[in-house]
Each structure stands twice: as C-alpha cells, then as structure tokens.
C-alpha positions as CSV (number, residue, x, y, z in Angstrom):
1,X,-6.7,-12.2,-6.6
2,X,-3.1,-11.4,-7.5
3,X,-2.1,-9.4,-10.9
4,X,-1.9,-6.1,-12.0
5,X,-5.2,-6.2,-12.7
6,X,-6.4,-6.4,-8.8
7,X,-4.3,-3.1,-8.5
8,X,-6.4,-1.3,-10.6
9,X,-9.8,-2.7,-8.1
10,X,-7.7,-1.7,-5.0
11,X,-7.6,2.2,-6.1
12,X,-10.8,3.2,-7.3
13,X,-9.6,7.0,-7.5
14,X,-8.0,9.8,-6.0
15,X,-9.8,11.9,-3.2
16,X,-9.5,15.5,-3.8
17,X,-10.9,18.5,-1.1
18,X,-9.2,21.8,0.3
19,X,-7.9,19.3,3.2
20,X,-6.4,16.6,1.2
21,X,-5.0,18.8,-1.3
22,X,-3.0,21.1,1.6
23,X,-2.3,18.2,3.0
24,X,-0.4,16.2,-0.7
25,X,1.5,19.7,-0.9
26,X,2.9,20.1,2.6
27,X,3.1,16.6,4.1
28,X,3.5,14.4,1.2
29,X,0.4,13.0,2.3
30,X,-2.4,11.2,-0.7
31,X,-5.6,10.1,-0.6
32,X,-7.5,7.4,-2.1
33,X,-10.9,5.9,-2.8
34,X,-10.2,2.5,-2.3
35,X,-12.6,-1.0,-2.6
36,X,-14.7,-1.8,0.9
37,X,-12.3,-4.8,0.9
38,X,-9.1,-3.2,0.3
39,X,-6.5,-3.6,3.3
40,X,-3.3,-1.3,4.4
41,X,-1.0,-4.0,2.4
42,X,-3.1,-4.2,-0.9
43,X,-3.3,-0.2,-0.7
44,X,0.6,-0.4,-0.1
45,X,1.5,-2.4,-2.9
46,X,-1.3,-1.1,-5.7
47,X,0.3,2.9,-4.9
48,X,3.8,2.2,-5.1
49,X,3.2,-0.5,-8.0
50,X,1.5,1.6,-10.1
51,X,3.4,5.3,-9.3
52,X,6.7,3.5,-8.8
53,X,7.2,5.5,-5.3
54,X,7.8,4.4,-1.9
55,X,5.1,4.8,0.9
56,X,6.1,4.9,4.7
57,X,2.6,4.6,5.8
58,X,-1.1,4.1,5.6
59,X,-4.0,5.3,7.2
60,X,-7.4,3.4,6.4
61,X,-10.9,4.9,7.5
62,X,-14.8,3.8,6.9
63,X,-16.7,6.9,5.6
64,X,-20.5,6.2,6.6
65,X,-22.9,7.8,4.2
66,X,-24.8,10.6,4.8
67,X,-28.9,10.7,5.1
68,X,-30.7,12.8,3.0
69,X,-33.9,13.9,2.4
70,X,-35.6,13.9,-1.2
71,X,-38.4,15.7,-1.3
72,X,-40.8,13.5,1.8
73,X,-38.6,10.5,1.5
74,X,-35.4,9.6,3.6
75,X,-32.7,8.6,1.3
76,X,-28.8,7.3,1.9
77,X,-25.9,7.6,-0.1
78,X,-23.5,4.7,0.0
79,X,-20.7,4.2,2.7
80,X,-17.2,4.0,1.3
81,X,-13.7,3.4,1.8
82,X,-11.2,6.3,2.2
83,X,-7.1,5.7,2.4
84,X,-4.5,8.0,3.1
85,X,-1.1,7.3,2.1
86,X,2.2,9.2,3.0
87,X,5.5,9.1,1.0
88,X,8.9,9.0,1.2
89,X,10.5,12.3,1.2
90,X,11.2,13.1,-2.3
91,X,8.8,11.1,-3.9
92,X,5.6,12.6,-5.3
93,X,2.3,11.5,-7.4
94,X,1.6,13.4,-10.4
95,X,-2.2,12.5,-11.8
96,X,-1.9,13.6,-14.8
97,X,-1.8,11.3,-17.8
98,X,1.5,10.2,-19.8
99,X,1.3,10.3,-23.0
C-alpha cells in the first residue's frame, strides 16, 4: 500500500487524556491511534505528510483491552494500537479543521 490514501489507515485518530495533553503542551510530545499494523516508519511518514512537520522520534505501544463484566457475563473490549510522536522544536499540530 503506498498513496495518500494509506496515510489516512495509518492514523486512525488522535489520543487525548490529562497525560497526553500535558505532555503535547510541554514536551512537544503527540499521540496517535494508529492501525494494529502500523510501524514507527508508516507513523513517521503519515504525521509529517499530512501536518507538514518534522518528527525526531517515535514511540509505539500495544494497549491490551480491558475485561469487563456485564451484568453475569465476562466481556472484552478490543486491544489497540497507541503511538506517541515527538517534534521538532518549533513545530506543533493544531487539530482543528481548515477551512
């Protein structure tokens, strides 16, 4: 797969919690939902293709799903992908839309 197109499959959306959020505003640090087959290079190109920054690093990590219980059954959410991408100083990602 090669395109813009598999760019858009690479990211699948932007993680946002207290943590990441301190972490985008002091360190210049981002993080991503990305597909289970997603690697450090396809996360590398597909954020600084489509933001048009530079990214000095990335950090890939396998979130397992949690068990839960509904009602007498055992349940499981899905397991998912999670990158973390830091920037060059002075760049920065801004998610809201252009007009």
């Amino acid at each position: 797969m090669s395109g813009k197109s598999h760019l858009y499959q690479v990211l699948l959306a932007p993680h946002i919690s207290e943590k990441t959020a301190m972490g985008a505003e002091l360190d210049g640090r981002h993080t991503f939902r990305v597909d289970a087959n997603a690697t450090k290079l396809d996360v590398r190109k597909a954020v600084e293709k489509l933001f048009g920054v530079k990214v000095t690093s990335v950090q890939i990590s396998n979130v397992k799903g949690k068990t839960k219980r509904f009602g007498q059954t055992l349940g499981k959410r899905k397991s998912w992908k999670k990158a973390t991408v830091r920037l060059a100083d002075g760049d920065d990602l801004d998610f809201v839309p252009v007009e």
